[in-house]
C-alpha positions as CSV (number, residue, x, y, z in Angstrom):
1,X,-20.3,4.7,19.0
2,X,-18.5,1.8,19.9
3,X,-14.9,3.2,17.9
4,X,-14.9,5.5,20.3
5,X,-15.9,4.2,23.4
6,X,-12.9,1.7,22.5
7,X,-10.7,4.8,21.8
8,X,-11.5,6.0,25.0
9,X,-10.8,3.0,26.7
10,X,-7.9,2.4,25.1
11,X,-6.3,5.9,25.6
12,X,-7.5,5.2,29.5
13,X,-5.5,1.9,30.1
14,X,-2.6,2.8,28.3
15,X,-1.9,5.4,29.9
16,X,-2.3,3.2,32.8
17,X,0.4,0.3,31.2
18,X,2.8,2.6,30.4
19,X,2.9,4.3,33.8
20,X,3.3,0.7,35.3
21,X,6.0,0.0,32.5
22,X,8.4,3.2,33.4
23,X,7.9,2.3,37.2
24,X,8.6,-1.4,36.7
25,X,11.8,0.3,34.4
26,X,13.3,1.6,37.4
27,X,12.9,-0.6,39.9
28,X,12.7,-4.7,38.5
29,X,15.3,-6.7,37.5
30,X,15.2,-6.8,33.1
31,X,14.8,-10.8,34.5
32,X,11.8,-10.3,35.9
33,X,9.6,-8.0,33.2
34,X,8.7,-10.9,30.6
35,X,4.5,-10.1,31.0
36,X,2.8,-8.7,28.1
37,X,-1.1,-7.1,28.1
38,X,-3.5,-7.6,25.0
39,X,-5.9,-5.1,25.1
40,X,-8.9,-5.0,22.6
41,X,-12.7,-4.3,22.1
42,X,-14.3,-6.7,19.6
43,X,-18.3,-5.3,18.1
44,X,-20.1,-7.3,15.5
45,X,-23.2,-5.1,13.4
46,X,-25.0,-6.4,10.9
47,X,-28.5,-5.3,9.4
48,X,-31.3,-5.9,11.8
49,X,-34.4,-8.3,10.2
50,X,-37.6,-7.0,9.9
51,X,-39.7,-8.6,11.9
52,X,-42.7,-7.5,11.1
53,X,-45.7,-9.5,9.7
């Protein structure tokens, strides 16, 4: 479940960088594009205890 929630996500914003990259392309000095974006999803799972007495 959460690999693809992530892969959604991801999909979502990228699409979303790179329309922000090709408009940035056209219309800001090379000079003045030195950002980068990390974008990630971290999930831990390990076995559940029992509980029970």
């Amino acid at each position: 479940m959460a690999k693809k929630a992530w892969a959604q996500a991801f999909k979502r914003v990228m699409h979303e960088a790179r329309m922000r990259f090709d408009a940035d392309a056209v219309s800001v000095p090379a000079d003045q594009r030195q950002h980068r974006a990390r974008f990630g999803v971290y999930y831990f799972s390990e076995p559940q205890k029992d509980t029970t007495p």
